[in-house]
C-alpha positions as a Markdown table, in Angstrom:
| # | Residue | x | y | z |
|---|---|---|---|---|
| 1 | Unk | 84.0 | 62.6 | 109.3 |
| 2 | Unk | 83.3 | 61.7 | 112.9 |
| 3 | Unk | 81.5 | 64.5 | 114.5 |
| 4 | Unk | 81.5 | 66.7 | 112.1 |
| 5 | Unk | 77.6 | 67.7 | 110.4 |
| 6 | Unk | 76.7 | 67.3 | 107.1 |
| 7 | Unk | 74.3 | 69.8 | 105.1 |
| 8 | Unk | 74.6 | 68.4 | 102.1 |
| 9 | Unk | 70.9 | 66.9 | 102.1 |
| 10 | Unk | 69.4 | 70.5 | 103.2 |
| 11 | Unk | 70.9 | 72.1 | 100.9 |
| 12 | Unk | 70.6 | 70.6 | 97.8 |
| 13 | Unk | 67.0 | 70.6 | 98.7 |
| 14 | Unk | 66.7 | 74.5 | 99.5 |
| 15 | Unk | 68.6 | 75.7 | 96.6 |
| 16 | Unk | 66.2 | 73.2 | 94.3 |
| 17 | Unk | 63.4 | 75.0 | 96.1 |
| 18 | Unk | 65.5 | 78.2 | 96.2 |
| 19 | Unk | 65.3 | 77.3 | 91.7 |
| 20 | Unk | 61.4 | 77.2 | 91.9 |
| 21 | Unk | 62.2 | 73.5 | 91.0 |
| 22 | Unk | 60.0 | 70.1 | 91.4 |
| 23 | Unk | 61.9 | 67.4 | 92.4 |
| 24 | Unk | 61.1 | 65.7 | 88.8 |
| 25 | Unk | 62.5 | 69.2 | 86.9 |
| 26 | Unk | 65.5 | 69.4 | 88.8 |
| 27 | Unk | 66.2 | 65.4 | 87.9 |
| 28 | Unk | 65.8 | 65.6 | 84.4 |
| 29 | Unk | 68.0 | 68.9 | 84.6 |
| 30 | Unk | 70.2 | 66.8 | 86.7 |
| 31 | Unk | 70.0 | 63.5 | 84.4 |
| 32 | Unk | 69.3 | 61.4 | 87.3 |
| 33 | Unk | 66.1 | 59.8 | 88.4 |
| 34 | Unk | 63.5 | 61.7 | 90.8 |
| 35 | Unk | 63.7 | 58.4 | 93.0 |
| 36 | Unk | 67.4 | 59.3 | 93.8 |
| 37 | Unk | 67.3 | 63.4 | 94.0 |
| 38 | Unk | 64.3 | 62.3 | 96.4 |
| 39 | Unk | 66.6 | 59.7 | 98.4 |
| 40 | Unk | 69.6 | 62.8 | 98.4 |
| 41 | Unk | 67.3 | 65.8 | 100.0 |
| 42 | Unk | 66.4 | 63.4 | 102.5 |
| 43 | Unk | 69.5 | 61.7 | 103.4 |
| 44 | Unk | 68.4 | 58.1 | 103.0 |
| 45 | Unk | 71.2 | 57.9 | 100.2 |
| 46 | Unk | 74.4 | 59.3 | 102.8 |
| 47 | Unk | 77.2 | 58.7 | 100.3 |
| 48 | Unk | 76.5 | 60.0 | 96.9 |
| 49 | Unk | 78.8 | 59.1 | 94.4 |
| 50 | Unk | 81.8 | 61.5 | 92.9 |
| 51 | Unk | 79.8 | 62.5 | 90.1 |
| 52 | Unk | 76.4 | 63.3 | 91.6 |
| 53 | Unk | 78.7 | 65.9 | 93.8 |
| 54 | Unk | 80.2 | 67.2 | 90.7 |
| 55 | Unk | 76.8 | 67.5 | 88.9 |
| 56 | Unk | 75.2 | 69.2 | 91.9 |
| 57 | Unk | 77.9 | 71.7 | 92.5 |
| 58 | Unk | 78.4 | 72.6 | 88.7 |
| 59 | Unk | 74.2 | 72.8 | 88.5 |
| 60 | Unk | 74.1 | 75.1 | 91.7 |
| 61 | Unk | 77.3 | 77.3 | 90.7 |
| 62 | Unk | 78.5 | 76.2 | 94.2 |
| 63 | Unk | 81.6 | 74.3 | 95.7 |
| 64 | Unk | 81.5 | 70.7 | 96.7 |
| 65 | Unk | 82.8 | 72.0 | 100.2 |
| 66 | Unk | 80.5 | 74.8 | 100.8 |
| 67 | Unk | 77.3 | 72.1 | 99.7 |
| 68 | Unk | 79.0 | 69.8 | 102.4 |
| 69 | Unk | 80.1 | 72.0 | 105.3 |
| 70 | Unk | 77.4 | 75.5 | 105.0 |
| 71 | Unk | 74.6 | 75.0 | 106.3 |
| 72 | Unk | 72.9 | 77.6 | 103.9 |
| 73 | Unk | 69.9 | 78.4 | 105.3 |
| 74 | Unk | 71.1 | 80.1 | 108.3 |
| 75 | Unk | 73.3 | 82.4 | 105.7 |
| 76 | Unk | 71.6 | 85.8 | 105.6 |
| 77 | Unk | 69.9 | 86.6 | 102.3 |
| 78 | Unk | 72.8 | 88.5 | 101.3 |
| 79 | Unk | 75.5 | 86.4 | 101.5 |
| 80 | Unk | 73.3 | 83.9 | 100.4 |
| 81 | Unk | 72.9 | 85.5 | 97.1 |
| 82 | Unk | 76.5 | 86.0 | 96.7 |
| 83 | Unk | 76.8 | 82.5 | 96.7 |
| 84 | Unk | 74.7 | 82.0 | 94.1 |
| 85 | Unk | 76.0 | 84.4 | 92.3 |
| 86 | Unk | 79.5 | 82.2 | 92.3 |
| 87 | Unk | 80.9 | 84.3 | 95.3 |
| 88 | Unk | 81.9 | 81.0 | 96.9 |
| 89 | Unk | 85.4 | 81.0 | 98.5 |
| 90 | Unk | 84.8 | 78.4 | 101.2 |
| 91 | Unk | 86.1 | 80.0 | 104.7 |
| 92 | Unk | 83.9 | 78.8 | 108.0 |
| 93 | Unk | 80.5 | 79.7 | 106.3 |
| 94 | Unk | 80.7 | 83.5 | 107.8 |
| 95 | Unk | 82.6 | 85.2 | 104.7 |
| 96 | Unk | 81.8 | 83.9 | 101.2 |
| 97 | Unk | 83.4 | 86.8 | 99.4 |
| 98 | Unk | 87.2 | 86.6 | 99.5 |
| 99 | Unk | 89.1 | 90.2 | 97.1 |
| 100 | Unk | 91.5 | 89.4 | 95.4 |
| 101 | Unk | 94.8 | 92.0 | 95.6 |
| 102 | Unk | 97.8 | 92.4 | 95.3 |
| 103 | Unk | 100.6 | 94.1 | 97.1 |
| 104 | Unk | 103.8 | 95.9 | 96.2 |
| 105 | Unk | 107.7 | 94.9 | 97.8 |
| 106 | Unk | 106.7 | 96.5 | 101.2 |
| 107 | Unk | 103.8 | 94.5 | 101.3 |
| 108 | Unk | 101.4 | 97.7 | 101.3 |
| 109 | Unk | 98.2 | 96.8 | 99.2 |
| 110 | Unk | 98.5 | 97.5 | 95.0 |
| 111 | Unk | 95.6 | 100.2 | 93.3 |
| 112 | Unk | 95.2 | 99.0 | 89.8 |
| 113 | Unk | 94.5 | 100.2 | 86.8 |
| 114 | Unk | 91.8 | 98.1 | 84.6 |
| 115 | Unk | 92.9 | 100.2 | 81.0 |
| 116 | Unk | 90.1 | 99.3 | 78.2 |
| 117 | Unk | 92.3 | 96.8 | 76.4 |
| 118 | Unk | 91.9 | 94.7 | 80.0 |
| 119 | Unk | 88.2 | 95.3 | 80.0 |
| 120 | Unk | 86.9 | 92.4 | 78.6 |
| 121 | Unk | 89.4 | 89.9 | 80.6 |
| 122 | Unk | 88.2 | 91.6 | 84.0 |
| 123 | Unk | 85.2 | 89.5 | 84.1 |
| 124 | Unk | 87.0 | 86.3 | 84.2 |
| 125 | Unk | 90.2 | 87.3 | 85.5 |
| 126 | Unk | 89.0 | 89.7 | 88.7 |
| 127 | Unk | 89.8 | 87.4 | 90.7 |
| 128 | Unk | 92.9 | 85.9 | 89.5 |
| 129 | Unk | 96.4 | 87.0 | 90.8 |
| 130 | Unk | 98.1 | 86.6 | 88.0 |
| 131 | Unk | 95.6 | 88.5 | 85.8 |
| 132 | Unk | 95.8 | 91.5 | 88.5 |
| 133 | Unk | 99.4 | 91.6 | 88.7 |
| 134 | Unk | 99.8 | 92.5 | 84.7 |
| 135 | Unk | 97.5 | 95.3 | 85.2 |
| 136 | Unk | 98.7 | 98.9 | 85.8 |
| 137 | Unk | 99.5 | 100.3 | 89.2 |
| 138 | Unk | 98.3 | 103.7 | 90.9 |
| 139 | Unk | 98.6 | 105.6 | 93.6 |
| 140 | Unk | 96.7 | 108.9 | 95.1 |
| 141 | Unk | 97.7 | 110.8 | 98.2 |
| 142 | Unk | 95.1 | 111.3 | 100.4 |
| 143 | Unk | 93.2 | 108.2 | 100.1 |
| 144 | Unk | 90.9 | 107.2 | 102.8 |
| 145 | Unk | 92.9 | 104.3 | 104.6 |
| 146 | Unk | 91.1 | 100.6 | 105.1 |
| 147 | Unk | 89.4 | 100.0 | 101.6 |
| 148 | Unk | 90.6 | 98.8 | 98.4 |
| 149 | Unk | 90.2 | 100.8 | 95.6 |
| 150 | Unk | 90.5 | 100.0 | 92.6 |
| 151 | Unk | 90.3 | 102.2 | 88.5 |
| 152 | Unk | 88.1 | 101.9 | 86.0 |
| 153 | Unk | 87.6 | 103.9 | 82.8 |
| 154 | Unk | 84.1 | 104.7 | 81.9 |
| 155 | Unk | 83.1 | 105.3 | 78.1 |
| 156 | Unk | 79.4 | 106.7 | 76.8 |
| 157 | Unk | 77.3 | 110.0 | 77.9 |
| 158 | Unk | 75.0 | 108.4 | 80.2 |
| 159 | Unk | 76.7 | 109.5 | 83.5 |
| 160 | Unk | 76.8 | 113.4 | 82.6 |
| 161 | Unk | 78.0 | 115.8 | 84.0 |
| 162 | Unk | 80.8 | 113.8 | 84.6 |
| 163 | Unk | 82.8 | 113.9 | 81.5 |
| 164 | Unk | 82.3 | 110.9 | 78.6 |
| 165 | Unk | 86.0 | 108.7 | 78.7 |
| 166 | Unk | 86.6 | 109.3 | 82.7 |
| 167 | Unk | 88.5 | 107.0 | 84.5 |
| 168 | Unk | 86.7 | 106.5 | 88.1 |
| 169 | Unk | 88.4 | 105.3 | 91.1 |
| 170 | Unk | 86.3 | 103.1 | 93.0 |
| 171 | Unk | 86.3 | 101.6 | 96.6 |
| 172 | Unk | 84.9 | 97.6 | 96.6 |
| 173 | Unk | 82.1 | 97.1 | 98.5 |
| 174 | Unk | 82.1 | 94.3 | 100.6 |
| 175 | Unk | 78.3 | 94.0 | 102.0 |
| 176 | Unk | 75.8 | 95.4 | 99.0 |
| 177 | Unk | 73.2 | 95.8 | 101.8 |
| 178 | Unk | 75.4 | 98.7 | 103.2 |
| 179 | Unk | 75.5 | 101.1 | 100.7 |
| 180 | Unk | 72.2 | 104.1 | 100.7 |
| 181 | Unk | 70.3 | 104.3 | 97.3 |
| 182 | Unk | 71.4 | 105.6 | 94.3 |
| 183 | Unk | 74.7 | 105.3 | 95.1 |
| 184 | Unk | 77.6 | 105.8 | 91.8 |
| 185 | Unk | 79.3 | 102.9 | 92.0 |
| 186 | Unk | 80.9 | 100.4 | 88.8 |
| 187 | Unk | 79.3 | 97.5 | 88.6 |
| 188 | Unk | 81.0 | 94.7 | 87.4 |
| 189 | Unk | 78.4 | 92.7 | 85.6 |
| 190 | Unk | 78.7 | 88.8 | 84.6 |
| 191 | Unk | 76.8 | 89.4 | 81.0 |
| 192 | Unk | 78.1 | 90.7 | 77.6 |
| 193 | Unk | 78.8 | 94.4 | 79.6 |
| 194 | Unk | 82.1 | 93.8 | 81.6 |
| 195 | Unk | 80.7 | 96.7 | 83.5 |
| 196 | Unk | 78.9 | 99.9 | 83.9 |
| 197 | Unk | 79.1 | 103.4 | 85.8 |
| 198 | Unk | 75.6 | 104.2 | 87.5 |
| 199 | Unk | 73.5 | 105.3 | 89.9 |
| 200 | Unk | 72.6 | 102.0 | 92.2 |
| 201 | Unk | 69.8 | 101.1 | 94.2 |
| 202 | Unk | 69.6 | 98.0 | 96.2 |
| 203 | Unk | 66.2 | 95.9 | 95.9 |
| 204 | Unk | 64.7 | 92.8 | 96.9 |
| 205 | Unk | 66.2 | 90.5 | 94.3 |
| 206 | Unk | 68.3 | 93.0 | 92.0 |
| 207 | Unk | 70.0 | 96.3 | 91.4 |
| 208 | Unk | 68.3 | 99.0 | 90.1 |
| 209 | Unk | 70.8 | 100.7 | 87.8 |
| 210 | Unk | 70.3 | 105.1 | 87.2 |
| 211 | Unk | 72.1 | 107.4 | 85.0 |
| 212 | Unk | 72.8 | 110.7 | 85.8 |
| 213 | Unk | 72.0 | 112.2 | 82.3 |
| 214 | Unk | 67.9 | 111.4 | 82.5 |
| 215 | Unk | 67.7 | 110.3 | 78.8 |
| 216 | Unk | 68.8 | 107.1 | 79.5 |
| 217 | Unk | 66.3 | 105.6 | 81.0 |
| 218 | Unk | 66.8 | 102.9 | 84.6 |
| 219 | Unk | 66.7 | 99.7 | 84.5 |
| 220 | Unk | 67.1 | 96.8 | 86.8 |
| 221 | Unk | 69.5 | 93.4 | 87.2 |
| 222 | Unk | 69.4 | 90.2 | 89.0 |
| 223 | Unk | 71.7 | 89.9 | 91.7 |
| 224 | Unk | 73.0 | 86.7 | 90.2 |
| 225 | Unk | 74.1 | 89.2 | 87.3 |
| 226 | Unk | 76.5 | 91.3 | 90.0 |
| 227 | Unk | 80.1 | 89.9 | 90.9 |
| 228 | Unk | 81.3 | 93.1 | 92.3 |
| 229 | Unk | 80.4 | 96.6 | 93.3 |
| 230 | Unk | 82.5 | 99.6 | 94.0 |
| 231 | Unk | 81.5 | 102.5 | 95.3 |
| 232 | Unk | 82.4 | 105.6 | 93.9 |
| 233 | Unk | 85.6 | 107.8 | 95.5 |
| 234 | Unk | 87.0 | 110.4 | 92.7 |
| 235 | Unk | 87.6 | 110.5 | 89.2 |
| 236 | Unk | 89.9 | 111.6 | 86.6 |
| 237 | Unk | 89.5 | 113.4 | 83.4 |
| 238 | Unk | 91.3 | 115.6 | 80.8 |
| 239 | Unk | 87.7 | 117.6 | 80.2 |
| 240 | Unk | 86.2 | 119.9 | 82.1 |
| 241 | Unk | 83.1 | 119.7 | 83.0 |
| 242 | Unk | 80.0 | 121.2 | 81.2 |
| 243 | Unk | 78.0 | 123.8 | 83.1 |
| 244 | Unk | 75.2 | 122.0 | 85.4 |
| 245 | Unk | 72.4 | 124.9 | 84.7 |
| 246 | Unk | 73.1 | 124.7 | 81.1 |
| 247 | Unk | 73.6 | 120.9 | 80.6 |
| 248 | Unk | 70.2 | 120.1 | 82.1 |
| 249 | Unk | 68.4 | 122.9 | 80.5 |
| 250 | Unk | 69.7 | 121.5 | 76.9 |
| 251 | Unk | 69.1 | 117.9 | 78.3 |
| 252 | Unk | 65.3 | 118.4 | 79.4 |
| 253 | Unk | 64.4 | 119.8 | 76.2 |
| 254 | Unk | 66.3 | 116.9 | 74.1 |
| 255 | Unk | 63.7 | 114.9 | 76.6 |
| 256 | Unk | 61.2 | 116.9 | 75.5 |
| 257 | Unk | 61.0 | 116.7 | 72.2 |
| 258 | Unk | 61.5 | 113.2 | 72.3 |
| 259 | Unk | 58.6 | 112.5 | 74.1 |
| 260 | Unk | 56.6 | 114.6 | 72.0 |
| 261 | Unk | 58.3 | 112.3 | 68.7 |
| 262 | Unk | 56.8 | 109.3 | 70.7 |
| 263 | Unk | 53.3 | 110.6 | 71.1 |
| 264 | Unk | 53.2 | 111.3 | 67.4 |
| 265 | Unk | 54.4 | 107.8 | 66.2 |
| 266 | Unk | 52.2 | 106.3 | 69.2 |
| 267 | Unk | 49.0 | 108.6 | 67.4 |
| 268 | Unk | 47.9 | 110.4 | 70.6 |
């Protein structure tokens, strides 16, 4: 280890702080005294044991090696809350977000097909070979060369006019800071939802998530709740889509009258 810097101390101290943590929360959470987390963020203890690294990276959602060998606070806030959000694939510090793909018997990259039986194994398998290799395989002429793209069906009205059961082709986006508000994109979602089709807006700490059909109203998610985005391309559909003019016009009065069903209950 000659030579070579050590963040460990730092960072166990910025992402306590980064937690809104005291020093004697973050032990008890911890199960170790406030004495010794005290002794770690300040490097008087150098060689923690196995298991205080263990307990620190499982607490933190964050690898042993990237708590060792990042120094974290010069990450930008982005890629900083990718870590956090369990984006950690240890490289030199500089890219903590490593896709998964896989690639057919030339070696060109695979588009696959998440059918809805596969739905609710994406979340833990999108980033496991194996799991992408069993899923269907696409292909579209014309696609935009240098992204990875990727299908998704969609189910539920909220995205109208595009058609309820659509499958949307998607392109991953690596930097979430790079997209322009409101952009359609699926958003693959950590919680209960394995993911959703919306409008999204990037803000301070979360995504602000819009449907197209205004009944449903927006709502907002941590970006600790995010493990991927991609951006909408195309999609696919065996309907046709209703008329614009006459979908909003039968929308905004459905809108309409529910507001006025709220008033009445509300008594005003």
């Amino acid at each position: 280890m000659s030579g070579t810097k050590v963040f460990f101390h730092s960072n166990i101290r910025l992402l306590r702080e980064r937690k809104h943590l005291t020093q004697e929360d973050c032990a008890q959470k911890l199960g170790i005294s406030r004495i010794k987390l005290a002794a770690l963020e300040s490097g008087r203890t150098e060689n923690p044991t196995a298991r205080d690294l263990i307990n620190f990276s499982e607490f933190f959602g964050i690898s042993i090696d990237s708590l060792f060998k990042v120094d974290i606070s010069q990450l930008s806030a982005m890629k900083l809350r990718e870590l956090e959000a369990g984006n950690d694939v240890y490289t030199t510090g500089s890219k903590l977000r490593v896709l998964t793909i896989t690639v057919d018997k030339d070696n060109r990259e695979n588009m696959e097909y998440v059918p809805v039986k596969a739905k609710a194994g994406y979340r833990s398998g999108y980033n496991d070979p194996e799991f992408l290799a069993a899923l269907p395989k696409f292909s579209l002429p014309n696609l935009p060369k240098g992204g990875t793209y990727r299908m998704f069906p969609t189910k539920g009205d909220s995205m109208l006019p595009i058609p309820e059961g659509s499958d949307v082709i998607g392109r991953f986006v690596q930097d979430w800071q790079s997209i322009k508000d409101k952009t359609l994109c699926i958003v693959i979602l950590k919680g209960e939802q394995d993911f959703v089709f919306k409008q999204v807006t990037v803000q301070e700490n979360q995504l602000l998530l819009q449907s197209l059909n205004p009944l449903y109203e927006p709502y907002s998610v941590p970006l600790s709740e995010i493990l991927e985005l991609w951006a909408f391309y195309c999609y696919q559909s065996k309907e046709i889509p209703q008329a614009t003019g006459d979908l909003q016009t039968v929308l905004k009065a459905i809108g309409e009258v529910r507001n006025d069903i709220q008033a009445i209950r509300s008594g005003k």
